[in-house]
C-alpha positions as CSV (number, residue, x, y, z in Angstrom):
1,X,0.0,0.0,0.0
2,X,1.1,3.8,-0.6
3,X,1.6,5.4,2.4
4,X,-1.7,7.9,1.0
5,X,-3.5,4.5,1.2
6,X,-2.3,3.9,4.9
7,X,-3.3,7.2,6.1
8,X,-6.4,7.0,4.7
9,X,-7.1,3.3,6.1
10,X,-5.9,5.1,9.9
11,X,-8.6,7.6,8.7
12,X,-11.5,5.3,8.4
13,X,-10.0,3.1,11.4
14,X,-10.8,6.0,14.0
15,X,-13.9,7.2,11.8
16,X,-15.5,3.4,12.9
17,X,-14.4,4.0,16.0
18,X,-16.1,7.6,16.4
19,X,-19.2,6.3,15.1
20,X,-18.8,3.1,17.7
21,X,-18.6,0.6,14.5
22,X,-16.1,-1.7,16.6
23,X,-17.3,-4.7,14.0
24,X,-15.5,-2.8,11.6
25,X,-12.5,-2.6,13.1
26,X,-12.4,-6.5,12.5
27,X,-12.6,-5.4,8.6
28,X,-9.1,-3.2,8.8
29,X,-6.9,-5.2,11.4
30,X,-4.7,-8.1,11.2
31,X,-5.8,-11.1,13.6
32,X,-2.5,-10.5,15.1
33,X,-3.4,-6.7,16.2
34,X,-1.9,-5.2,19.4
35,X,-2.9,-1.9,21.1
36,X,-0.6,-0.7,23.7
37,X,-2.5,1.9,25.6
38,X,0.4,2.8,27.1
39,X,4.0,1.9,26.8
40,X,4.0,-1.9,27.5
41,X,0.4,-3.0,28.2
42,X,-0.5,-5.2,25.5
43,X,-4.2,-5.8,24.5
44,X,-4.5,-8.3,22.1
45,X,-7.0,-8.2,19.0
46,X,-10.3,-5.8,18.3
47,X,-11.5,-7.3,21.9
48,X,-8.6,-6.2,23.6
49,X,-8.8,-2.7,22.0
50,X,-12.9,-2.2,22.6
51,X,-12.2,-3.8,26.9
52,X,-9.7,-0.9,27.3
53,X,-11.3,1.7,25.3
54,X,-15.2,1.2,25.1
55,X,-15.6,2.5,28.5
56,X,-13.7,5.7,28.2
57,X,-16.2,6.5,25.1
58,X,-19.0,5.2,27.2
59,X,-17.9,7.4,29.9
60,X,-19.5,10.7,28.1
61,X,-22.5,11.2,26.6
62,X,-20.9,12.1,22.9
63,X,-17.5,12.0,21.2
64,X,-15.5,13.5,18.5
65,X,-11.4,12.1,17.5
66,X,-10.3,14.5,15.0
67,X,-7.5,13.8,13.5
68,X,-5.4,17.1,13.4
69,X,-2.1,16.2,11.6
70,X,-0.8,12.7,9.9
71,X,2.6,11.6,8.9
72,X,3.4,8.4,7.5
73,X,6.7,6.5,7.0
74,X,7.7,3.2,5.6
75,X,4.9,0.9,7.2
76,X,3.8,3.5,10.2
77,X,1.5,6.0,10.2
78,X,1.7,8.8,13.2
79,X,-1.9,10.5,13.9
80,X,-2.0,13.5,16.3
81,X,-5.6,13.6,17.5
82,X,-8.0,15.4,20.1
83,X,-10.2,13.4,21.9
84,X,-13.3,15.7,23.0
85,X,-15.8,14.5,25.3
86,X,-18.9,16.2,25.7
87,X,-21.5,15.2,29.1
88,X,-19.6,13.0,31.5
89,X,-21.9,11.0,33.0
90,X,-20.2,8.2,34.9
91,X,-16.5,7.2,37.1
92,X,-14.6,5.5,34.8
93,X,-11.6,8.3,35.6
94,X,-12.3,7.5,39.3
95,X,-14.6,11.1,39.3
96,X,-18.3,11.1,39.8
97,X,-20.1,12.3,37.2
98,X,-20.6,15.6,36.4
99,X,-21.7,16.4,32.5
100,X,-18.1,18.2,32.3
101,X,-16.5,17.9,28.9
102,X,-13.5,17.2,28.2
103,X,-10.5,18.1,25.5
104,X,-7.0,16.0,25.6
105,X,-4.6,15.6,22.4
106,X,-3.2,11.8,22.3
107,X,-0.4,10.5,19.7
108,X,-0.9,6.9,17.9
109,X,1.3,5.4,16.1
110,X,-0.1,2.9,13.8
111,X,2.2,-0.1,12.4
112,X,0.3,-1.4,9.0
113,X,1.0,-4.3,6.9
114,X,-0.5,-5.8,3.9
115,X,-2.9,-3.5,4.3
116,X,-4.5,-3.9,7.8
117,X,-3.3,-2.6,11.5
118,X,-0.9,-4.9,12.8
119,X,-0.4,-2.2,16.3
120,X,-1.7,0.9,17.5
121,X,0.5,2.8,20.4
122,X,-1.2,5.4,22.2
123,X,0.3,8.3,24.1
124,X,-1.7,10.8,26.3
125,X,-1.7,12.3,30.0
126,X,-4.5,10.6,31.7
127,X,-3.9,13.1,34.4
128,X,-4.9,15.5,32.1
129,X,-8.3,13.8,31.8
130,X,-9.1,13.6,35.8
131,X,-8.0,17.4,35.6
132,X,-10.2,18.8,33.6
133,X,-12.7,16.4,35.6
134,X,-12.1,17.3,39.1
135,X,-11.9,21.3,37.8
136,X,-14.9,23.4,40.1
């Protein structure tokens, strides 16, 4: 694949994921995928990925992952993204809810092959998140 056609399969990747399409995910990873959520915690396949993830989406009433900037290199694709989380309504973050939004940037880095995710790496400041949470 081109590395156009990479960025635009991370594109439709976290489009599914906006929309809460996990089947699709299945579509556009290899049955090998890995998501580290941070550094070295392994989650293994699309289940792994929705367990760790699904209930920080669930956590607020409504969601957007823009994708601000992309840059892709040899097999890897970089995507710098905001998360922004509109309505908290539960305590996943260890806060009670409180309808507060919230707005965090996150890198991935995507490894692709054959055209499908083979890893996703995903870099942000959860203390950023309880924050913006815990502000009066």
């Amino acid at each position: 694949m081109s590395l156009e056609e990479n960025k635009q399969l991370v594109r439709r990747f976290y489009a599914a994921i906006e929309r809460g399409d996990f089947d699709a995910l299945y579509e556009m990873t290899d049955p090998e995928f890995v998501f580290y959520n941070q550094i070295d915690t392994p989650r293994r396949g699309v289940p792994g990925l929705v367990d760790s993830e699904k209930k920080n989406f669930d956590a607020f009433e409504s969601f957007r992952f823009p994708i601000e900037a992309m840059v892709a290199e040899g097999d890897k694709v970089a995507a710098y993204m905001l998360f922004e989380g509109m309505g908290y309504r539960s305590d996943v973050f260890g806060i009670p809810a409180s309808g507060k939004n919230v707005r965090i940037s996150l890198m991935m880095l995507l490894t692709i092959k054959a055209g499908r995710i083979v890893e996703k790496r995903a870099h942000f400041d959860v203390g950023d998140i309880r924050r913006q949470l815990a502000a009066h």
